[in-house]
N, C-alpha and C positions, 0 to 999 in steps of 0.2 A: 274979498281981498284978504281978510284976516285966515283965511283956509291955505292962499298960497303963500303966507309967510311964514305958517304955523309947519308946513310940508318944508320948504324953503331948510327952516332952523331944525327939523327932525333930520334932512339931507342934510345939509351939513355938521349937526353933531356924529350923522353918521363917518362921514369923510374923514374928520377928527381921529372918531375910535380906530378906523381902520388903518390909521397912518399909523397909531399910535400902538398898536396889535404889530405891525409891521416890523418899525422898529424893535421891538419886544421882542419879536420873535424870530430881529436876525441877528440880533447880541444871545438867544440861547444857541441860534444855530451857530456862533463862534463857539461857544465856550463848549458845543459840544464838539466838534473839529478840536478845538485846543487842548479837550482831556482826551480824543483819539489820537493826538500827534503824541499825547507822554506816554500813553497805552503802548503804543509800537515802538518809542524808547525805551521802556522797560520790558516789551519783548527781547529786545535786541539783548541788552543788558543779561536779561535772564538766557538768552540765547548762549552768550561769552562767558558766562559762568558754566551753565551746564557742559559746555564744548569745553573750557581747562579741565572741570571735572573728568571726563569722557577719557581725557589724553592720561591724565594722570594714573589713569586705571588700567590702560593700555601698559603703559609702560612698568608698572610691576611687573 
């Protein structure tokens, strides 16, 4: 008896971690999405700088 509740509370500390790894690991997979959504805003950004640059050189 003291085997299946010893197995019992090893299962479910595992359940726990893994919840809790889950979580963990779907708040980095925001913040990595949220620093690639400012990456391609400051593509963009550097995109409209380099393009006025480009025109202004043209038109000398």
């Amino acid at each position: 008896m003291i085997w299946v509740l010893a197995f019992l509370g090893i299962a479910l500390g595992g359940i726990v971690m893994l919840i809790c790894y889950a979580v963990w690991l779907a708040h980095k997979a925001s913040d990595l999405f949220s620093e690639l959504e400012m990456l391609g805003t400051r593509a963009e950004e550097f995109g409209n700088i380099v393009g006025k640059l480009a025109l202004t050189s043209e038109n000398e």
